[in-house]
N, CA, C and O atoms as a CHARMM CRD file, in Angstrom:
* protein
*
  340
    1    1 UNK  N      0.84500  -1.17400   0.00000 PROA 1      0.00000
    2    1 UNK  CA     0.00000   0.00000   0.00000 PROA 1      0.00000
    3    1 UNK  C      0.89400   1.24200   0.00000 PROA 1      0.00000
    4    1 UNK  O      2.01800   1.11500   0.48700 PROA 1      0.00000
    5    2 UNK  N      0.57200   2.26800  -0.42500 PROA 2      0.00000
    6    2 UNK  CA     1.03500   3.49300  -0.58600 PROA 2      0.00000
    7    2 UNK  C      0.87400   4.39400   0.24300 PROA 2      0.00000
    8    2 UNK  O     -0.26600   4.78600   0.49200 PROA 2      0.00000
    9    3 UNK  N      2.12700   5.01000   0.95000 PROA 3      0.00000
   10    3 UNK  CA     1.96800   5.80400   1.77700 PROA 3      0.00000
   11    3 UNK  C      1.84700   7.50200   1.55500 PROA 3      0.00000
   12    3 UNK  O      2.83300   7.82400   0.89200 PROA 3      0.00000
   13    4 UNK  N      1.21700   8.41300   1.78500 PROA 4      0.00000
   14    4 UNK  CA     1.24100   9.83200   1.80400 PROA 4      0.00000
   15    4 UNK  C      1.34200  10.51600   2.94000 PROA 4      0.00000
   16    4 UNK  O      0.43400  10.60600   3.76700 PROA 4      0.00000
   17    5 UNK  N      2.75800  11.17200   3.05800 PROA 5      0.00000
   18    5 UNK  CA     2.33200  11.95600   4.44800 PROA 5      0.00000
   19    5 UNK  C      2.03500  13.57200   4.10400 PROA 5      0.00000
   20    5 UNK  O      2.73300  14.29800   3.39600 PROA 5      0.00000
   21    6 UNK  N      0.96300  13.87900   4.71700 PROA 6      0.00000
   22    6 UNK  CA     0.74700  15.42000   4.99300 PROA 6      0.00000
   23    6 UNK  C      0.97000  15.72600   6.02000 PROA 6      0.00000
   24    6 UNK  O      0.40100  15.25600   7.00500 PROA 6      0.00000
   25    7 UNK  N      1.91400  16.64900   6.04900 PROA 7      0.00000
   26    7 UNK  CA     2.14300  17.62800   7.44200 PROA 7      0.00000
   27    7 UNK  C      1.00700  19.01400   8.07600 PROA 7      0.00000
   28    7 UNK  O      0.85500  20.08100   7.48000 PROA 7      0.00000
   29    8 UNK  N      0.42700  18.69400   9.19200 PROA 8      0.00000
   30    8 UNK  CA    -0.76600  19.78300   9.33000 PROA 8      0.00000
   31    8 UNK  C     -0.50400  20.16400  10.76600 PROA 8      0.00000
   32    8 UNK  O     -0.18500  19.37500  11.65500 PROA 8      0.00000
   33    9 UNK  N     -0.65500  21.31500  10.87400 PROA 9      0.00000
   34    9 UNK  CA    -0.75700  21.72700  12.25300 PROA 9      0.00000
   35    9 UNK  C     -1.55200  20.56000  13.55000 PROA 9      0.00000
   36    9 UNK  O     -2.26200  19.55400  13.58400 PROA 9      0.00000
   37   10 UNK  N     -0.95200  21.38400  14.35200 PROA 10     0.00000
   38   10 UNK  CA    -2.18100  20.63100  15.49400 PROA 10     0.00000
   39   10 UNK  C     -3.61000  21.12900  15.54700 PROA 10     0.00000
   40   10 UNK  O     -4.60900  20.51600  15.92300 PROA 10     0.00000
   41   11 UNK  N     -3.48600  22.54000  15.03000 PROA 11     0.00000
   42   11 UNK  CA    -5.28200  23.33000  15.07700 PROA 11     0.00000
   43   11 UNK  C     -6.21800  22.76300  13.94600 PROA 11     0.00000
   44   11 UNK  O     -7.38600  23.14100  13.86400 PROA 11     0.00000
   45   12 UNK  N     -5.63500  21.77700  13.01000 PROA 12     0.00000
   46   12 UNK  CA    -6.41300  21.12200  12.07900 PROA 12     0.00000
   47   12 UNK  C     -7.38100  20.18000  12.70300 PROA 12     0.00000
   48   12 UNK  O     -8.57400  20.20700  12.39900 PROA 12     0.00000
   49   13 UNK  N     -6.87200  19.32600  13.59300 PROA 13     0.00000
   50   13 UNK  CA    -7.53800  18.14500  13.92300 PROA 13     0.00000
   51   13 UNK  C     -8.11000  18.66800  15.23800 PROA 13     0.00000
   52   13 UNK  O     -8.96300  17.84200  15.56300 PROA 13     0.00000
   53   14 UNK  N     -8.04500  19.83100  16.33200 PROA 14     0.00000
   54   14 UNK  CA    -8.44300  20.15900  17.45300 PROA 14     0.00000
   55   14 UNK  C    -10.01000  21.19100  16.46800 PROA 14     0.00000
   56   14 UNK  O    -10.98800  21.25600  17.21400 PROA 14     0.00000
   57   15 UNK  N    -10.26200  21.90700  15.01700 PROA 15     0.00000
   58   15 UNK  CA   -10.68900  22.00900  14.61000 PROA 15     0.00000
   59   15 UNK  C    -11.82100  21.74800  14.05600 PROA 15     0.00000
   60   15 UNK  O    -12.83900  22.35600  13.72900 PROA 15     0.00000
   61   16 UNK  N    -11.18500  20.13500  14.01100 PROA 16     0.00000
   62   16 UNK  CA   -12.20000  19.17200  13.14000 PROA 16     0.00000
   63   16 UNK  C    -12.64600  18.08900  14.64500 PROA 16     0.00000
   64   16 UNK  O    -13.45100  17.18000  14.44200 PROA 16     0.00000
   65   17 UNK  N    -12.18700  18.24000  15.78200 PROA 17     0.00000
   66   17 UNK  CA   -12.33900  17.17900  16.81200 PROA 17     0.00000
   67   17 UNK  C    -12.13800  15.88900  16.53600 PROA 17     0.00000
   68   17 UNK  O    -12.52500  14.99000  17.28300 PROA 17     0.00000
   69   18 UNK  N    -11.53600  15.70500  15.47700 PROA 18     0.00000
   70   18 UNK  CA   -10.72100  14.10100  14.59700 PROA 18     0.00000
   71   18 UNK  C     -9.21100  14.15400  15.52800 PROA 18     0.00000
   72   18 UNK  O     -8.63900  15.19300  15.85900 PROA 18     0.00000
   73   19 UNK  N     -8.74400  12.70200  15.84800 PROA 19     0.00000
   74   19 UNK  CA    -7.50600  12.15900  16.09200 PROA 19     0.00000
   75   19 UNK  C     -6.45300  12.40300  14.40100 PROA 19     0.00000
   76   19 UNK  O     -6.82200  12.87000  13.32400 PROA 19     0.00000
   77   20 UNK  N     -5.23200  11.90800  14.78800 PROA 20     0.00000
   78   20 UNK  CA    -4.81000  11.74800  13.37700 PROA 20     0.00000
   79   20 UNK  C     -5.33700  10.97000  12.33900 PROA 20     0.00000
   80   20 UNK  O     -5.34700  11.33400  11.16300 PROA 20     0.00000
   81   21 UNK  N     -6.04300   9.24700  13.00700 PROA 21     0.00000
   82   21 UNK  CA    -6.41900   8.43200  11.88100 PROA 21     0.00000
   83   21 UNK  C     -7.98400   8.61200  11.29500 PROA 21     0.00000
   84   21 UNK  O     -8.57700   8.16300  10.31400 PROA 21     0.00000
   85   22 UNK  N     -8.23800   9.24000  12.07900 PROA 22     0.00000
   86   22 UNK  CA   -10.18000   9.74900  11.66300 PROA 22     0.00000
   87   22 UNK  C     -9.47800  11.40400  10.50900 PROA 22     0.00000
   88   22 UNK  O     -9.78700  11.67600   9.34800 PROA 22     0.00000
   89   23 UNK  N     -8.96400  11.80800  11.01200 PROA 23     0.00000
   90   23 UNK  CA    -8.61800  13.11900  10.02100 PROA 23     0.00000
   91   23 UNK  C     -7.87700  12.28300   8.96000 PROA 23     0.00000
   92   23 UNK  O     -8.30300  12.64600   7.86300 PROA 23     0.00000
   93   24 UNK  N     -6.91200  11.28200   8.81500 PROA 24     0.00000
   94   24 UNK  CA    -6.71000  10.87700   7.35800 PROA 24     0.00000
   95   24 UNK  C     -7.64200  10.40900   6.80800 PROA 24     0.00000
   96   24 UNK  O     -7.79100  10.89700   5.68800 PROA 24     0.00000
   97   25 UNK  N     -8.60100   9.42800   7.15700 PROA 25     0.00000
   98   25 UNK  CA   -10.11000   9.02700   6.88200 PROA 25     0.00000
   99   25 UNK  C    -10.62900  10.12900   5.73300 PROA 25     0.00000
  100   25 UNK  O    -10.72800  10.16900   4.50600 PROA 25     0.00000
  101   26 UNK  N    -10.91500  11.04600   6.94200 PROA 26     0.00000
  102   26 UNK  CA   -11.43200  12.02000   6.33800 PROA 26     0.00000
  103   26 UNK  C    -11.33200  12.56500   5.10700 PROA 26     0.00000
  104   26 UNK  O    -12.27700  12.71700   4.33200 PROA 26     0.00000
  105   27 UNK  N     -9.49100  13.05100   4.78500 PROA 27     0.00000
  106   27 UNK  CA    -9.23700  13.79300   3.95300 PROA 27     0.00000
  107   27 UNK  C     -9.07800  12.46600   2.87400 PROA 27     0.00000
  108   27 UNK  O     -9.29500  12.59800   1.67000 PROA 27     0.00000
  109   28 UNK  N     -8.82400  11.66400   3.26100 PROA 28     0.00000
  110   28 UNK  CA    -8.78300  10.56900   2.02800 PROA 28     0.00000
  111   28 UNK  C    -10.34200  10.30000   1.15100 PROA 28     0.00000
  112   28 UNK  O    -10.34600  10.09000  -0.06200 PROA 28     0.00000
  113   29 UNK  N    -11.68000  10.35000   2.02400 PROA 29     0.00000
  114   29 UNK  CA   -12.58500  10.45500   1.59700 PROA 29     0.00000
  115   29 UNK  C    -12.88600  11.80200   0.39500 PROA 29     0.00000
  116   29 UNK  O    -13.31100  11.89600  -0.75600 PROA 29     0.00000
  117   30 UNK  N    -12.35400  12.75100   1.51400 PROA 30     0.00000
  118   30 UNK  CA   -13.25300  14.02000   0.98800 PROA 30     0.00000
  119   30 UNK  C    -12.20600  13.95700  -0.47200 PROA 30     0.00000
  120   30 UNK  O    -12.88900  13.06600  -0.97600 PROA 30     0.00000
  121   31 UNK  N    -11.56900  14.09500  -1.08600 PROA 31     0.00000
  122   31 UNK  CA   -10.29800  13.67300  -2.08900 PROA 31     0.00000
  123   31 UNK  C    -11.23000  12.93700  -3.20700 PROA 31     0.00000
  124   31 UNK  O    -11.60900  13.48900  -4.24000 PROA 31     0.00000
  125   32 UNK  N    -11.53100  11.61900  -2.83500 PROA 32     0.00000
  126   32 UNK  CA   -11.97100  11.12900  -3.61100 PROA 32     0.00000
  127   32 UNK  C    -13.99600  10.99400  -3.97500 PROA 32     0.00000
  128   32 UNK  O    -14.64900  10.36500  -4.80800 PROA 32     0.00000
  129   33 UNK  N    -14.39200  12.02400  -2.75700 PROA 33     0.00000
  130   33 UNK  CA   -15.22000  12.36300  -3.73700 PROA 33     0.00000
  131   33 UNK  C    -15.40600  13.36900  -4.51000 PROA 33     0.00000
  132   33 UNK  O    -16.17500  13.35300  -5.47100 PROA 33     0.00000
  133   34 UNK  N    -14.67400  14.39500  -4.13700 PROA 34     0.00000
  134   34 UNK  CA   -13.62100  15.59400  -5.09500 PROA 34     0.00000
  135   34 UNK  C    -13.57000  15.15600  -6.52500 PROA 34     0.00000
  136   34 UNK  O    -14.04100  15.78300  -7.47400 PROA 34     0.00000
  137   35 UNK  N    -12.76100  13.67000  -6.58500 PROA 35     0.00000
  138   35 UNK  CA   -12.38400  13.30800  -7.75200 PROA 35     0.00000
  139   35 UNK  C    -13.80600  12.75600  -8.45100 PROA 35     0.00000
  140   35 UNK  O    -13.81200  12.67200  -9.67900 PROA 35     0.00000
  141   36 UNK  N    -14.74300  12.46100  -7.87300 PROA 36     0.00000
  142   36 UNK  CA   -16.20600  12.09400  -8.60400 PROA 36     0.00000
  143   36 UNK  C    -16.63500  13.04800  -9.00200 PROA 36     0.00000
  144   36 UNK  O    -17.00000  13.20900 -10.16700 PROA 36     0.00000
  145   37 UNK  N    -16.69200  14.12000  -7.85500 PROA 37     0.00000
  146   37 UNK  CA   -17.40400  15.26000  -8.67800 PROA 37     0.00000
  147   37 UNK  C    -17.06400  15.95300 -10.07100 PROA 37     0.00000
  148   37 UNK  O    -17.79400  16.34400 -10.98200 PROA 37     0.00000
  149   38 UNK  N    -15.65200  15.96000  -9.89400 PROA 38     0.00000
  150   38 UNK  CA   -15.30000  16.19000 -11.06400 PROA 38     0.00000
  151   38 UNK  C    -15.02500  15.32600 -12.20500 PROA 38     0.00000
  152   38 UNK  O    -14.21700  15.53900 -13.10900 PROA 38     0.00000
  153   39 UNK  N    -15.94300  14.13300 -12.02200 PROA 39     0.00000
  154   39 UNK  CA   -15.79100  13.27700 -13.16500 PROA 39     0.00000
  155   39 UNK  C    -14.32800  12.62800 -13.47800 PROA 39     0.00000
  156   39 UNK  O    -14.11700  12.07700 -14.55800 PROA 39     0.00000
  157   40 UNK  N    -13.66100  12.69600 -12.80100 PROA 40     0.00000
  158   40 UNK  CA   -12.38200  11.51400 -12.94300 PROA 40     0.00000
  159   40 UNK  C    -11.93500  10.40900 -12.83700 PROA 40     0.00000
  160   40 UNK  O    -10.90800   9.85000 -13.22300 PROA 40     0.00000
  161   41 UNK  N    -13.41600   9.92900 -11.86800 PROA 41     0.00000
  162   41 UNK  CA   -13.15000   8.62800 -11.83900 PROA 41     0.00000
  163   41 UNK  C    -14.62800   8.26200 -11.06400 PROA 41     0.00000
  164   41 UNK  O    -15.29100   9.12500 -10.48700 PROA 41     0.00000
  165   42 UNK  N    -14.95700   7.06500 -11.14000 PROA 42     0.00000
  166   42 UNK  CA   -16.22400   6.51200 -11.46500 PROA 42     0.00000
  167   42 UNK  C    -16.74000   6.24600 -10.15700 PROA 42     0.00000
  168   42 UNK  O    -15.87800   6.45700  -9.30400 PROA 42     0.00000
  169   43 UNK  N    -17.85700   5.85000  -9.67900 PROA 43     0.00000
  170   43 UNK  CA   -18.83700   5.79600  -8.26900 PROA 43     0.00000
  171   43 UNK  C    -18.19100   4.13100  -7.86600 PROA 43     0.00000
  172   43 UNK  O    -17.77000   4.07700  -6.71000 PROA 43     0.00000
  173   44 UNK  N    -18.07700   2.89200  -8.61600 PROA 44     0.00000
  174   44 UNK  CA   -16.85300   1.78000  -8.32100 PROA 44     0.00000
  175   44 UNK  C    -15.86100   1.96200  -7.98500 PROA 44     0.00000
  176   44 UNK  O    -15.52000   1.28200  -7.01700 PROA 44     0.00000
  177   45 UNK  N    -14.79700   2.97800  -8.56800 PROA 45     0.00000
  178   45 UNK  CA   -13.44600   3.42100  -8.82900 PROA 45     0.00000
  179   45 UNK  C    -13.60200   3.86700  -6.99300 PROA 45     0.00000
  180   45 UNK  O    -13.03600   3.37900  -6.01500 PROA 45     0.00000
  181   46 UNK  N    -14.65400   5.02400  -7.11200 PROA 46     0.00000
  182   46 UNK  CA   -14.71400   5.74300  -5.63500 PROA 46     0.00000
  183   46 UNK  C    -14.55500   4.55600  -4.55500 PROA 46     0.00000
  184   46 UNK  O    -13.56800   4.41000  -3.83400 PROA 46     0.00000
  185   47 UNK  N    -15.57600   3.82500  -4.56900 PROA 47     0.00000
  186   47 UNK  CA   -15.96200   2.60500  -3.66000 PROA 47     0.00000
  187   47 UNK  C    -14.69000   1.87100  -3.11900 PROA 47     0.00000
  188   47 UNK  O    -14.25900   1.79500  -1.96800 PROA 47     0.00000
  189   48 UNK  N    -13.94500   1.05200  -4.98300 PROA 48     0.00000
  190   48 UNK  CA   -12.63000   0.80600  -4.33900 PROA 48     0.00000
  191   48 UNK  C    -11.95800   1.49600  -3.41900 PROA 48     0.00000
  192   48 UNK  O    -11.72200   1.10200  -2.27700 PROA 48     0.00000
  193   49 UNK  N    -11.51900   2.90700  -4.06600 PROA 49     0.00000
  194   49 UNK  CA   -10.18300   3.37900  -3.10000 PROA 49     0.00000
  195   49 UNK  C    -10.50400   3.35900  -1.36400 PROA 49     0.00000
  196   49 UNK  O     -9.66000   3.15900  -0.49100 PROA 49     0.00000
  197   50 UNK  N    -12.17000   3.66400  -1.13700 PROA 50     0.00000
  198   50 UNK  CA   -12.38800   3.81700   0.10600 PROA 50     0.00000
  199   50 UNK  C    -12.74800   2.34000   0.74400 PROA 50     0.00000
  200   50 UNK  O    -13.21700   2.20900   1.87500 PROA 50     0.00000
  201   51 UNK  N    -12.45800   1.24000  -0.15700 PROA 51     0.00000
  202   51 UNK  CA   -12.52900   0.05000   0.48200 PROA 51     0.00000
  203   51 UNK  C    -13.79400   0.26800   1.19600 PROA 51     0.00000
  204   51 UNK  O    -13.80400   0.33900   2.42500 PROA 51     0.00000
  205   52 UNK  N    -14.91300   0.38300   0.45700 PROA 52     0.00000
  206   52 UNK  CA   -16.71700   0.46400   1.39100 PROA 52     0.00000
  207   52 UNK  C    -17.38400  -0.36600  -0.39800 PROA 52     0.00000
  208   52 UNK  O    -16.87600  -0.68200  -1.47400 PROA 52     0.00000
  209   53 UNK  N    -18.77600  -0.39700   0.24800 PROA 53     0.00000
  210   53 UNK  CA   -19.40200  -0.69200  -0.74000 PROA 53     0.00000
  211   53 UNK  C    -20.16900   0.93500  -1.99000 PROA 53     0.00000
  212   53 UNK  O    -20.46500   2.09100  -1.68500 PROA 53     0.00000
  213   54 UNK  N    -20.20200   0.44400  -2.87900 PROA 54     0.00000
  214   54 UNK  CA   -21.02600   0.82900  -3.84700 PROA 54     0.00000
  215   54 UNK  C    -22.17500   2.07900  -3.23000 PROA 54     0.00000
  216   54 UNK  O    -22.43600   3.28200  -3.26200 PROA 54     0.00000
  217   55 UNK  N    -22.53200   0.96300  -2.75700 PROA 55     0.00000
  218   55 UNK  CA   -24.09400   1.57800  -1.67100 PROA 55     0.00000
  219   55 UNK  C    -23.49800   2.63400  -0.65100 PROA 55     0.00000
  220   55 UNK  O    -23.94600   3.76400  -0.84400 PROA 55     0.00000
  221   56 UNK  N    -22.94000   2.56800  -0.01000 PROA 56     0.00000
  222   56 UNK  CA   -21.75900   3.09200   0.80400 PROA 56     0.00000
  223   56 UNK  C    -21.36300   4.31200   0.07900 PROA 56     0.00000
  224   56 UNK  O    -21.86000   5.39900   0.37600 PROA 56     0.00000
  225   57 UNK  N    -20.63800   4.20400  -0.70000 PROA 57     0.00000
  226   57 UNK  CA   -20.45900   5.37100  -1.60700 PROA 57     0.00000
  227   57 UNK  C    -21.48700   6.43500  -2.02000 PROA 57     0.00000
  228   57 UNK  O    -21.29000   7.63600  -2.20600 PROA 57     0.00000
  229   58 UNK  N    -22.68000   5.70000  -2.12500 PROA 58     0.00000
  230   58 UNK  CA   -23.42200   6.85000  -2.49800 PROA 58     0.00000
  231   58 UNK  C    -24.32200   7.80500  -1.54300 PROA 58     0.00000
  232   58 UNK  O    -24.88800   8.88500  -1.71300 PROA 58     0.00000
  233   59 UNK  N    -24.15400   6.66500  -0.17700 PROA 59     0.00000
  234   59 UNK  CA   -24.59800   7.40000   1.11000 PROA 59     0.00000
  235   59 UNK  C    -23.74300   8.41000   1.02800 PROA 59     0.00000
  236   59 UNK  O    -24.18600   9.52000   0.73400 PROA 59     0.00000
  237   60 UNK  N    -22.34900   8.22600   1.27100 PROA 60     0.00000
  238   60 UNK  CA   -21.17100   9.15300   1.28900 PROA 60     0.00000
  239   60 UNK  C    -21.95200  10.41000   0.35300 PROA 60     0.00000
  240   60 UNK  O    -22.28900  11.42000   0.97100 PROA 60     0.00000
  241   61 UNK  N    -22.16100  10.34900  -0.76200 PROA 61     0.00000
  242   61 UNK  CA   -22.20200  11.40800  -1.75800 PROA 61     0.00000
  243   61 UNK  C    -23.57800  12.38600  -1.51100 PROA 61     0.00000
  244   61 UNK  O    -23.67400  13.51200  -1.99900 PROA 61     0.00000
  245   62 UNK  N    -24.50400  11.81900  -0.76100 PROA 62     0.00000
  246   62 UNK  CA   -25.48800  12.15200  -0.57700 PROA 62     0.00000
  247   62 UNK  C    -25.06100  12.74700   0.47000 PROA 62     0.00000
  248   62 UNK  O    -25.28200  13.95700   0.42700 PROA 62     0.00000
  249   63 UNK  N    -24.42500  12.31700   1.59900 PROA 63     0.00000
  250   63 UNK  CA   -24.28200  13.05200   2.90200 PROA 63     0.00000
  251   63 UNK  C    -23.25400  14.58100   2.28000 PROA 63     0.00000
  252   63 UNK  O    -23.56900  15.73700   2.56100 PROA 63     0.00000
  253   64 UNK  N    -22.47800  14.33700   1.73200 PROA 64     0.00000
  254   64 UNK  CA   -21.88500  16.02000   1.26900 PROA 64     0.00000
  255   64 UNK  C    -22.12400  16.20300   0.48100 PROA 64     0.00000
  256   64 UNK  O    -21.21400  16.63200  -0.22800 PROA 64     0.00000
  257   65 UNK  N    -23.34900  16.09000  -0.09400 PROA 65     0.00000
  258   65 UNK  CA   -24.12800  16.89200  -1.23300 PROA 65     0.00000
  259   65 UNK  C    -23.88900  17.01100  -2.88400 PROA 65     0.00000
  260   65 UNK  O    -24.36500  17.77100  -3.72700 PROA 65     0.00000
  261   66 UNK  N    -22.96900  15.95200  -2.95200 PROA 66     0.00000
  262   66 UNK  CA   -22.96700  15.92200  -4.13200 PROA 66     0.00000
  263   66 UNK  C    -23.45900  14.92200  -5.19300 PROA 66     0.00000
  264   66 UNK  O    -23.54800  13.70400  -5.03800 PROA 66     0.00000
  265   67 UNK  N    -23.81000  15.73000  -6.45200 PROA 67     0.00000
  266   67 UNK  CA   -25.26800  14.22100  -7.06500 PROA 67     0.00000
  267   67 UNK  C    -24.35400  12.90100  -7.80200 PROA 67     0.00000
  268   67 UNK  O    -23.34100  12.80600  -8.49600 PROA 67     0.00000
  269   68 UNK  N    -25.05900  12.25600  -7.38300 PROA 68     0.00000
  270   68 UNK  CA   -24.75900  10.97900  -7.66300 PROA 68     0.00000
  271   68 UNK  C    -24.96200  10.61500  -9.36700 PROA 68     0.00000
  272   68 UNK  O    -24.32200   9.68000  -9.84700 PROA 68     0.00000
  273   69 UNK  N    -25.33200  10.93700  -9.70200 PROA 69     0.00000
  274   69 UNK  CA   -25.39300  10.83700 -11.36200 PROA 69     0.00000
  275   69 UNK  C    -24.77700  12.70800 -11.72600 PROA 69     0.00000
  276   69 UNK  O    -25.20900  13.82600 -11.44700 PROA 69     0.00000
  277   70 UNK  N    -23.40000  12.08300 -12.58500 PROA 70     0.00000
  278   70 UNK  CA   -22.67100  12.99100 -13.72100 PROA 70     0.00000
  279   70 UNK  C    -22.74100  12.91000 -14.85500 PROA 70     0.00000
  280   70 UNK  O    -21.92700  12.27700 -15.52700 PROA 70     0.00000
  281   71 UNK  N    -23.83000  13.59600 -15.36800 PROA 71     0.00000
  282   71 UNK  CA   -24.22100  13.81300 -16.59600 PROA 71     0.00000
  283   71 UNK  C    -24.77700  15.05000 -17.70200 PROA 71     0.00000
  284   71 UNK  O    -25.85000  15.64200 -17.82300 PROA 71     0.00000
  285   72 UNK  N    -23.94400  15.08400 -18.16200 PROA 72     0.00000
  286   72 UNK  CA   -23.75000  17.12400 -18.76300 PROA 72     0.00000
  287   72 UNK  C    -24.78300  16.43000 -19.93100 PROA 72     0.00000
  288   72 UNK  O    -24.87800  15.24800 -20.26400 PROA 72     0.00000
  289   73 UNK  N    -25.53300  17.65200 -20.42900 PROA 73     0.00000
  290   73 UNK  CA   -26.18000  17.94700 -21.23400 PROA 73     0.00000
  291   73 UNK  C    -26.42300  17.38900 -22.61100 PROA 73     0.00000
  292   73 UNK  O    -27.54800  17.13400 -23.03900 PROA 73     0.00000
  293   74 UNK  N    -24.90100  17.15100 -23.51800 PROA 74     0.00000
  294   74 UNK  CA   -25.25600  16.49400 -24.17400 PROA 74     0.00000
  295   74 UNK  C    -25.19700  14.71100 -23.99300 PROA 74     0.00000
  296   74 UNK  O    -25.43600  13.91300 -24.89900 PROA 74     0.00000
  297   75 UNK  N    -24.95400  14.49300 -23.09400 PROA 75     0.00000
  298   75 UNK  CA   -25.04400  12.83400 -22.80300 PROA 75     0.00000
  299   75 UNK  C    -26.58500  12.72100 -22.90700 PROA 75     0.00000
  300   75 UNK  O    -27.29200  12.08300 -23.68700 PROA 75     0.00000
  301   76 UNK  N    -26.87600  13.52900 -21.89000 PROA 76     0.00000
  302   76 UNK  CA   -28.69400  13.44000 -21.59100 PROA 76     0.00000
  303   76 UNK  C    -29.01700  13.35900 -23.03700 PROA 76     0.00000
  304   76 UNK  O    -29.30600  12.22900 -23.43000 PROA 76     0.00000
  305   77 UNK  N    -29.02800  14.17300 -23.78200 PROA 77     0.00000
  306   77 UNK  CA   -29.34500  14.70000 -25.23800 PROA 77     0.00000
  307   77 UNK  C    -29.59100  12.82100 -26.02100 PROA 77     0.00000
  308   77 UNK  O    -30.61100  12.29400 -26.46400 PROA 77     0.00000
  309   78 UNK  N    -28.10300  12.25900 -25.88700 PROA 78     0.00000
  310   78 UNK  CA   -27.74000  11.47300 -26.05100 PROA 78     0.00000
  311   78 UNK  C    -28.06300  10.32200 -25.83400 PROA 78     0.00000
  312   78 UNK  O    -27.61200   9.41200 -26.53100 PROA 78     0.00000
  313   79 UNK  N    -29.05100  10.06300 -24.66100 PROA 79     0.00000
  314   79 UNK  CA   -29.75500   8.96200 -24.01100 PROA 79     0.00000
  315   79 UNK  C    -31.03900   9.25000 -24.54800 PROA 79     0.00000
  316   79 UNK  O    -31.42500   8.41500 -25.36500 PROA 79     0.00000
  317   80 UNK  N    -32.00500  10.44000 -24.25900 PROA 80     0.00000
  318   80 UNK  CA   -32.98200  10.60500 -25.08100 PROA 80     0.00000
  319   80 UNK  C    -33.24300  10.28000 -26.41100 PROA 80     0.00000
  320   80 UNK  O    -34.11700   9.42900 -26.57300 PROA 80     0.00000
  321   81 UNK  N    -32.71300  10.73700 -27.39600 PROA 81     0.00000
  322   81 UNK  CA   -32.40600  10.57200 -29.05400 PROA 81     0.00000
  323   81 UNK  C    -32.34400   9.11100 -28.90800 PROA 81     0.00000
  324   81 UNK  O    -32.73000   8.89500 -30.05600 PROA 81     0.00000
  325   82 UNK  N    -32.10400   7.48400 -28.24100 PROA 82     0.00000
  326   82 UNK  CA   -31.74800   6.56700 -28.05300 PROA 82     0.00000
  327   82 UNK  C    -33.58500   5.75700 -27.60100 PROA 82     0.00000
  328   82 UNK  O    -34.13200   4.73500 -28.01400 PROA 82     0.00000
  329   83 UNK  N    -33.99200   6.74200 -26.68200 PROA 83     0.00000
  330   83 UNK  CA   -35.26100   6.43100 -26.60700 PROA 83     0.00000
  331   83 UNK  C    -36.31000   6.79400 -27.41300 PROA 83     0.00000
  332   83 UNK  O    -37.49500   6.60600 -27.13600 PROA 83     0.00000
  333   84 UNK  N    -35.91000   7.28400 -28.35400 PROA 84     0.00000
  334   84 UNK  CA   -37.41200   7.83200 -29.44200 PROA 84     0.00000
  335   84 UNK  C    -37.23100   6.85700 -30.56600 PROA 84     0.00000
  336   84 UNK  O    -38.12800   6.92200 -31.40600 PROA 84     0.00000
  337   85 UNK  N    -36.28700   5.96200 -30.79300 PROA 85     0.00000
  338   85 UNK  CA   -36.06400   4.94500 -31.54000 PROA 85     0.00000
  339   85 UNK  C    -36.62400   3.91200 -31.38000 PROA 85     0.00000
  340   85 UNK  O    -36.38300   2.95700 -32.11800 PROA 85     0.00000
């Protein structure tokens, strides 16, 4: 496994009321749903890195507000035009 260290004050985690391993938790989560939101990598992809389920993941996404389906305009466009056929 791969290690990352970030160096953070002590007022980070007295901040957040997290120990060190609940604040890496954390920032390892919040990261990778960062990376969903911005479409880089997939709601599975997410699941893996955080070693949870699927289902799990999307609680996650729901609890910080971000939507669970990424889909810009012309995809939609794209799925429609698919159903009038």
């Amino acid at each position: 496994m791969t290690q990352i260290v970030l160096e953070m004050g002590p007022n980070a985690m007295s901040a957040l009321r997290k120990g060190p391993a609940e604040l890496a938790e954390e920032i390892k989560t919040a990261a990778v749903v960062q990376w969903y939101a911005e479409g880089r990598i997939s709601q599975e992809k997410g699941a893996e890195i955080l070693n949870i389920s699927r289902s799990r993941f999307l609680d996650e996404l729901y609890r910080r507000k971000v939507p669970a389906i990424q889909v810009d305009i012309e995809q939609l466009r794209e799925e429609l035009e698919c159903l009038k056929d």
